[in-house]
C-alpha positions in Angstrom: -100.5 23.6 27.0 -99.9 23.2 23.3 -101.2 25.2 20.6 -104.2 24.8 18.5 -102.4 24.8 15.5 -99.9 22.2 16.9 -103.0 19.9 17.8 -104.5 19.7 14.4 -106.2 16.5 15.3 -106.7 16.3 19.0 -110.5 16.2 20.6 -110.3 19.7 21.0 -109.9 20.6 17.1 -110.6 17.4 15.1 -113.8 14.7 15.8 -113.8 11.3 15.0 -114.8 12.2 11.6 -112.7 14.6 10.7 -109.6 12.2 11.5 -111.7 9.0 9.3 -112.0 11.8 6.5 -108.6 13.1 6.9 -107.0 9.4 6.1 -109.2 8.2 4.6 -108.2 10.7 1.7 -104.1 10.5 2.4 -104.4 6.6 1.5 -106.1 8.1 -1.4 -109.3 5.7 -1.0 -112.6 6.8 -2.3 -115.6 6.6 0.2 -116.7 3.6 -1.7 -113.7 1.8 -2.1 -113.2 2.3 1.5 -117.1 1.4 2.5 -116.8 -1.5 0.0 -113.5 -2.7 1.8 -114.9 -2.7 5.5 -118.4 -4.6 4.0 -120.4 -1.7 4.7 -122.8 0.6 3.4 -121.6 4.2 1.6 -124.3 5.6 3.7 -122.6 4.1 6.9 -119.4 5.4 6.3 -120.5 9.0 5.4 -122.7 8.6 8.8 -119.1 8.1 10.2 -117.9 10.8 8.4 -120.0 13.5 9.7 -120.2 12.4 13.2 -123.4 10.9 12.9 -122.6 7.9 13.9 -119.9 5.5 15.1 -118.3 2.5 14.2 -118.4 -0.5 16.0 -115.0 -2.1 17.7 -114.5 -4.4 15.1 -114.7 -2.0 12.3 -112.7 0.6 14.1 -109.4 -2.2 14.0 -109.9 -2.3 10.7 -110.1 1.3 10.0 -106.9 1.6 11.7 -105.3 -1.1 9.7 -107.2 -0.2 6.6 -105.8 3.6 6.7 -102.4 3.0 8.3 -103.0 5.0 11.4 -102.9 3.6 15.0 -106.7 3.2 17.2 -105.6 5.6 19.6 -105.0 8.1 17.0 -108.1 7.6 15.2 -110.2 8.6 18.3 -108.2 10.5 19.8 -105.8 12.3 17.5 -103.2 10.9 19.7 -100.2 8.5 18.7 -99.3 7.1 15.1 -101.4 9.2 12.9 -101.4 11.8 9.9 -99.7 14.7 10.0 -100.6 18.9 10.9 -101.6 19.6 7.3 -99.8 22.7 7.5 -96.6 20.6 7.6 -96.8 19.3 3.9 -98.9 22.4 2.5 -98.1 26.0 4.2 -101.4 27.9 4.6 -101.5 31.8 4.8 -102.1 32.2 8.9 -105.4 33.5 8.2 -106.6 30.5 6.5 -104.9 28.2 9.3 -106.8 30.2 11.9 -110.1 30.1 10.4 -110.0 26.3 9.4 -108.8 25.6 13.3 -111.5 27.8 14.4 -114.2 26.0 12.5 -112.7 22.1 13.7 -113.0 23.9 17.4 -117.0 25.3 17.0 -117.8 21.8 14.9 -116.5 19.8 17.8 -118.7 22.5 20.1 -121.8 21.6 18.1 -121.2 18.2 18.0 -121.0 18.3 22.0 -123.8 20.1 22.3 -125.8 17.9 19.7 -125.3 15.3 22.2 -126.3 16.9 25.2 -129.7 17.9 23.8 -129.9 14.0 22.6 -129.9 13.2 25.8 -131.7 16.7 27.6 -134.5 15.0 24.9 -134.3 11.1 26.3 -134.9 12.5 29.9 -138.1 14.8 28.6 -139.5 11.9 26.8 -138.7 9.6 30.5 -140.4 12.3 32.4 -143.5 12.4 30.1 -144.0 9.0 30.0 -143.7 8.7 33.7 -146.0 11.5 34.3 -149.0 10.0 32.0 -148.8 6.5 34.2 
């Protein structure tokens, strides 16, 4: 098994967002010149930003192409993508420990976000079945 530190971007330590953000900011495009460049919204893209919502198929190619990274690596954190940003800026180990520790518990909340999503669908289905 790999390291944490090793795996800066993988599901475990990085979301979907985190990797958009990530290369999004080594192209060195600006959320809106990005946004503007894909034909969507600046709220849309900062939705994507923060995991609160994904792209569609056809704007996820163009992501890829857009910020020079591969598909896979852009939801997954595997294959052509950015670098561990340790590699090109050394971080005291404290720092590197913290910042992989907060990817890990954001990608926990985002999980668990989810779950209740869908712990909340299933209430609302049982309600509404009850009450007929």
């Amino acid at each position: 098994m790999q390291d944490a530190e090793s795996d800066w971007y993988s599901e475990a330590n990085a979301t979907f967002g985190d990797r958009l953000a990530d290369a999004r900011q080594a192209v060195g495009m600006t959320q809106e010149e990005l946004a503007r460049r894909l034909g969507v919204k600046l709220t849309t893209l900062q939705k994507w930003e923060n995991d609160i919502a994904e792209p569609r198929a056809n704007r996820l190619s163009m992501l890829a192409g857009l910020l020079n990274v591969s598909l896979r690596w852009l939801l997954t954190g595997e294959g052509d993508g950015l670098a561990h940003p340790d590699e090109a800026t050394p971080l005291p180990g404290d720092v590197a420990t913290i910042m992989t520790e907060m990817r890990q518990l954001q990608s926990e909340l985002v999980r668990m976000s989810d779950r209740l999503g869908r712990l909340e669908k299933r209430l609302k289905t049982a309600m509404t079945e009850t009450a007929t």
